[in-house]
C-alpha positions in Angstrom: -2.1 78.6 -87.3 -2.7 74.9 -86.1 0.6 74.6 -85.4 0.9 77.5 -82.9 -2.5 76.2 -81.6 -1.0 72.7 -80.8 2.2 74.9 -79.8 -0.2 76.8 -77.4 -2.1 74.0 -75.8 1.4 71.6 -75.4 2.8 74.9 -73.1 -0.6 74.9 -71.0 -0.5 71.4 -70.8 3.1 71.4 -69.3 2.1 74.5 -67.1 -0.2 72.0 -65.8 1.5 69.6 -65.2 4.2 71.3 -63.1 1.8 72.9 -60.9 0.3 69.8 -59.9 4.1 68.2 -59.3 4.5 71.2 -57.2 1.3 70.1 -55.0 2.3 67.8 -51.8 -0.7 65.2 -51.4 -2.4 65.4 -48.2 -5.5 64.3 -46.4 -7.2 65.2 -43.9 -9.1 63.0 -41.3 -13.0 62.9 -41.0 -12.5 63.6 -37.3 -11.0 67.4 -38.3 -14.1 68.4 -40.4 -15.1 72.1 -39.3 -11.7 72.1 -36.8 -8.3 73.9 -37.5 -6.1 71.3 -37.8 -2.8 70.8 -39.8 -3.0 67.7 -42.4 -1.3 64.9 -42.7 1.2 63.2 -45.3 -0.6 60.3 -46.6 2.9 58.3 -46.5 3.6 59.6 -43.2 0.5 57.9 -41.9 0.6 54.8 -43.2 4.5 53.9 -43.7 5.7 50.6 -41.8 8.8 52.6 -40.8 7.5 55.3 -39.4 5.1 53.2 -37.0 8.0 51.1 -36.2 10.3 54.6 -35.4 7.6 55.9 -33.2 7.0 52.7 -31.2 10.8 52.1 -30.6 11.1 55.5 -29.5 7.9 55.5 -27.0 9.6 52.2 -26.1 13.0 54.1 -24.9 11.2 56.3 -23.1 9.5 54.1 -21.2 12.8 52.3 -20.3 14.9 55.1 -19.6 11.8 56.2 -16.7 11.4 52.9 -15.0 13.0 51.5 -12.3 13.8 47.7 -12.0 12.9 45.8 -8.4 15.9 43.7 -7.2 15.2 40.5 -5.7 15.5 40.0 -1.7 17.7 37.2 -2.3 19.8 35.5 -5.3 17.8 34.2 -7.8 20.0 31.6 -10.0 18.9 30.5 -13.4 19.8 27.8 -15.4 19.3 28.8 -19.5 18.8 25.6 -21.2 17.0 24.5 -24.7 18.8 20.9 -25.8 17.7 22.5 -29.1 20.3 23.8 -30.5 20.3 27.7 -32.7 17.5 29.4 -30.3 19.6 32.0 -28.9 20.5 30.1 -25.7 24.0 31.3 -24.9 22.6 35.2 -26.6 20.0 35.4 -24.3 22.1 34.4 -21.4 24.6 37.6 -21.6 22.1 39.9 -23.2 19.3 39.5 -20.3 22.4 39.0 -17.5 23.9 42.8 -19.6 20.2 44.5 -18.9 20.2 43.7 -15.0 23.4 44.7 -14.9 22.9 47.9 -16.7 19.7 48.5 -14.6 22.0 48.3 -11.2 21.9 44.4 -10.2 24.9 42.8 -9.5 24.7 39.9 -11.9 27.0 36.7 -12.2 27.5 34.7 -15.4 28.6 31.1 -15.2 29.6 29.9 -18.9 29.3 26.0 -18.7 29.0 25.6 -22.3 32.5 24.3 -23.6 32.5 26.5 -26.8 32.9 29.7 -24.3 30.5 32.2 -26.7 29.4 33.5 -23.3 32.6 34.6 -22.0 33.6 35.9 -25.2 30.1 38.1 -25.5 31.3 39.3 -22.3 34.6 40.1 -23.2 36.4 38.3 -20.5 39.7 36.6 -21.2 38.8 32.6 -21.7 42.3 30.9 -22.8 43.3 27.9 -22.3 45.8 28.8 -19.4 43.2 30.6 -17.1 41.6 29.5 -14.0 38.4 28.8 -15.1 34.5 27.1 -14.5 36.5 23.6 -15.3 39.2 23.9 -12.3 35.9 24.7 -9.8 34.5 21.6 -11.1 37.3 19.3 -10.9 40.4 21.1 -8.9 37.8 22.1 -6.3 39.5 25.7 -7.1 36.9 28.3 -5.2 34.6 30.3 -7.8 36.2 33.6 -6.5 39.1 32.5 -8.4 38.4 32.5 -11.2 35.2 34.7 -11.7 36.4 37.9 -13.7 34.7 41.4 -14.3 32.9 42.1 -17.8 34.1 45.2 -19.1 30.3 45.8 -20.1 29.3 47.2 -17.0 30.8 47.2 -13.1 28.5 44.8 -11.8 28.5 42.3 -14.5 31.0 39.4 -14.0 32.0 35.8 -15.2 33.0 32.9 -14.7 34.6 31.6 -18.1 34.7 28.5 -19.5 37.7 27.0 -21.5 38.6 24.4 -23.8 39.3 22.5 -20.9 36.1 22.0 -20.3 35.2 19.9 -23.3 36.9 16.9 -21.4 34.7 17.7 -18.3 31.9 15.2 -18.5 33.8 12.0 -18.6 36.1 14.0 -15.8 33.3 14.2 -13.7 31.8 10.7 -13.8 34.1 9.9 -11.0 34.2 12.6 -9.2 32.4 12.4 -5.7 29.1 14.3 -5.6 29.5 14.5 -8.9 26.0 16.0 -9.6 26.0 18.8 -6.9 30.0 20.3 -7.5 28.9 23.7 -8.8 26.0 24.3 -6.7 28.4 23.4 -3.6 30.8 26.1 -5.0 27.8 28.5 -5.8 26.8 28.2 -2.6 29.9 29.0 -1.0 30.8 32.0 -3.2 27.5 33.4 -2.3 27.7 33.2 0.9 31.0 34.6 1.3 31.1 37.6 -1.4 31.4 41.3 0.3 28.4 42.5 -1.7 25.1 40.3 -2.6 24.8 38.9 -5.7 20.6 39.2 -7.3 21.2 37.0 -10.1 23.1 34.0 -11.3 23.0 32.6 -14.9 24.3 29.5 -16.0 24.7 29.1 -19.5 24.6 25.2 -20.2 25.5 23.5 -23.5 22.9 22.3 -25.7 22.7 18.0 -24.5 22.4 16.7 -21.3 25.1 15.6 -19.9 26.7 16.0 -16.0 27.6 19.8 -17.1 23.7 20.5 -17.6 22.8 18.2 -14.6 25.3 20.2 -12.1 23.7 23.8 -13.6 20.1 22.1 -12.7 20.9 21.5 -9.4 22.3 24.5 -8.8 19.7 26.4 -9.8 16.5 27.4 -8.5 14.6 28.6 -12.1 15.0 27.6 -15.9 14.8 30.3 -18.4 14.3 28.8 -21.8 14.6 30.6 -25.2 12.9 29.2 -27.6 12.9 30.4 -31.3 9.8 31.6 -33.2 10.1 29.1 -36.0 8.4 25.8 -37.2 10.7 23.4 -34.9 9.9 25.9 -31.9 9.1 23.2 -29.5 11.1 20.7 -31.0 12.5 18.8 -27.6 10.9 21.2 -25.2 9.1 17.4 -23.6 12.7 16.2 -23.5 13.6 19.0 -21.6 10.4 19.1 -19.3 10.9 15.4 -18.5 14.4 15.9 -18.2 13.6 19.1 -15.5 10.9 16.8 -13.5 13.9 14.0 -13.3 15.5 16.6 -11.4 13.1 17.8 -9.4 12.1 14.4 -8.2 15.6 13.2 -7.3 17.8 15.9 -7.1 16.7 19.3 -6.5 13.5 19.5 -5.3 13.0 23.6 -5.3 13.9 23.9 -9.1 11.3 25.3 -11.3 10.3 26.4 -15.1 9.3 29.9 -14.2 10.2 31.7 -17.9 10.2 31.5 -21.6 11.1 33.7 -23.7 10.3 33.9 -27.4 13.5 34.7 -29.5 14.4 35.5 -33.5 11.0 36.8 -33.8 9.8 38.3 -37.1 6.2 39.8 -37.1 6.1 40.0 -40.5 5.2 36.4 -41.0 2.0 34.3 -39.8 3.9 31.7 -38.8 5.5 34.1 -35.8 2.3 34.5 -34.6 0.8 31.1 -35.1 3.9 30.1 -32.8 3.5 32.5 -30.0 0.2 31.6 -29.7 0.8 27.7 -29.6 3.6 28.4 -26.7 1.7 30.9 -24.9 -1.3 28.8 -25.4 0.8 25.4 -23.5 2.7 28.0 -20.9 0.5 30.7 -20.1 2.4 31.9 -16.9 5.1 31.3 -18.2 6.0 33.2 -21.2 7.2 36.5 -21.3 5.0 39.0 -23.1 8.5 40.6 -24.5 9.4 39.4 -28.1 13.3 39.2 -28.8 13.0 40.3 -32.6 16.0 38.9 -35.4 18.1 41.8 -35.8 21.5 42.1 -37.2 22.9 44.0 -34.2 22.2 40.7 -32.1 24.0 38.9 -34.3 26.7 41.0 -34.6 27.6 41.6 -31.3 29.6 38.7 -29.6 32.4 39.3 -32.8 32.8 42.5 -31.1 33.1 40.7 -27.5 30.1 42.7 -25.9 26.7 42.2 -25.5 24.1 43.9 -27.6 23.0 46.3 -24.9 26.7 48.1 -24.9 26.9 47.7 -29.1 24.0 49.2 -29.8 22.1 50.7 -26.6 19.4 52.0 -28.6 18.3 49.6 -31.4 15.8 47.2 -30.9 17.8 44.3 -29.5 18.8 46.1 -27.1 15.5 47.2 -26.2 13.9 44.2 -26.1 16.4 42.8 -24.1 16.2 45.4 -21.3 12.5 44.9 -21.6 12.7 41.2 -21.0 14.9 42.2 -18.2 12.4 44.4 -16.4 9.4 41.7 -17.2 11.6 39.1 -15.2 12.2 41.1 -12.3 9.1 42.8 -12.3 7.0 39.9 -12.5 9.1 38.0 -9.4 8.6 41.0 -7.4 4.5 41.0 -7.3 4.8 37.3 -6.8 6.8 38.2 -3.3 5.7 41.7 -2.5 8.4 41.9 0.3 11.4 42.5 -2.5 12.7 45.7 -2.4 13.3 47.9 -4.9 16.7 49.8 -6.4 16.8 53.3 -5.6 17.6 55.6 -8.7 18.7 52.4 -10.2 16.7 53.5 -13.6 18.4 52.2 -17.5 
């Protein structure tokens, strides 16, 4: 008899058990008291990952409906950190790729001996190729050598080659030495069929005569700087180096953007970061985080920017974003600019 009893109970108990195991665990919010409202998953409303899929998603949405000023006239940037590893050359092609995308005709001028920005861009970079060094030192016009980007239509390059490793002792006696490229810039501009909104110069991570030439050809410095301990690790090198220029060389040249790169919001030290930059360069920092993702990373071994590898991740995203900010923010400061026309991501 005990033993059926214990056999009894142990069934019950299982009986139990399964019924509960059956039973989703919901909750329901103190604001739906007394209303007809469906529940809510408890992991549904708390997981990381489904905050972070809902944001991205409201995020495409709000890029795929806007519409991107263009500038009245060319603006050219020069991308510099002497820091090396703070996505310099990544930010260069990826923000150059989003303007491009968003209907600007965008030009990319890869001073940076390595040549990561010409291969990002997928354009052919050999050694035998008409390149950034023959404008430099064979006075060879820039319409020579600048080539399309497969990325998009209105995305080009001018590539750099190994040639151009030799360049800065090349140049020492070279007359005008300091003012070659922006002599060439000036002429390309001026003589292309169709206008040209933005130039970026990707310079290589020293100053030397290849860094001075981009900073007098330019008219605005973008500078990437990574969310990490050594953030602004040389930034008053480069801000002293910038002023040198200003004072003696090109007078119109100006610091008018940051942007934060490698960014991980999981960590304090992230956000302690961004709040010391903002905190020094108020005006100047974008608002737009470039986060670390893989697809980033990955892309240039492909030879294409991140907004053609993976159009909707969060690189890519971000990347467009920063794009708009840039343009967007230039246009309220000159109210004349016009705007594209259908010209939407």
């Amino acid at each position: 008899m005990l033993a059926r009893r214990r056999q009894w109970r142990g069934s019950q108990s299982g009986t139990v058990e399964s019924t509960r195991e059956r039973r989703p665990f919901h909750v329901k919010h103190p604001q739906s008291e007394g209303k007809s409202v469906s529940t809510t998953s408890v992991q549904e409303e708390t997981s990381p990952l489904m905050r972070e899929i809902l944001d991205l998603t409201h995020r495409r949405k709000n890029i795929a409906q806007s519409t991107v000023p263009l500038p009245g006239k060319t603006r050219v940037f020069t991308v510099s950190n002497q820091k090396g590893g703070v996505g310099k050359t990544t930010t260069t092609v990826n923000v150059a790729a989003a303007l491009a995308k968003s209907g600007a005709r965008v030009l990319v001028i890869d001073l940076d001996p390595q040549g990561n920005a010409s291969t990002a861009l997928g354009v052919d970079h050999h050694a035998e190729i008409p390149s950034i060094y023959d404008v430099l030192i064979d006075d060879f016009p820039l319409a020579d050598v600048v080539q399309k980007s497969p990325e998009f239509d209105t995305l080009y390059c001018a590539p750099s080659t190994i040639h151009l490793a030799g360049a800065e002792i090349e140049l020492v006696s070279q007359v005008a030495r300091e003012h070659r490229l922006r002599t060439a810039l000036e002429q390309f501009i001026g003589e292309a069929e169709e206008p040209y909104h933005y130039v970026f110069i990707d310079c290589p991570p020293s100053l030397g005569l290849l860094t001075i030439n981009a900073f007098v050809a330019a008219q605005e410095v973008l500078i990437p700087i990574q969310a990490e301990y050594y953030a602004l690790e040389g930034l008053s090198q480069l801000l002293n180096s910038i002023q040198l220029i200003q004072k003696h060389l090109n007078p119109t040249l100006r610091l008018s953007t940051i942007l934060l790169t490698m960014y991980d919001g999981r960590t304090n030290l992230a956000h302690q970061v961004a709040d010391d930059v903002r905190e020094h360069f108020p005006k100047e920092v974008l608002k737009t985080l470039i986060p670390r993702a893989v697809r980033i990373s990955e892309a240039p071994s492909f030879g294409q920017t991140v907004i053609s590898h993976d159009p909707s991740g969060v690189g890519a995203i971000s990347y467009l974003e920063a794009a708009a900010e840039i343009a967007t923010r230039y246009a309220q400061q000159n109210k004349t600019a016009p705007s594209t026309e259908g010209a939407t991501h």
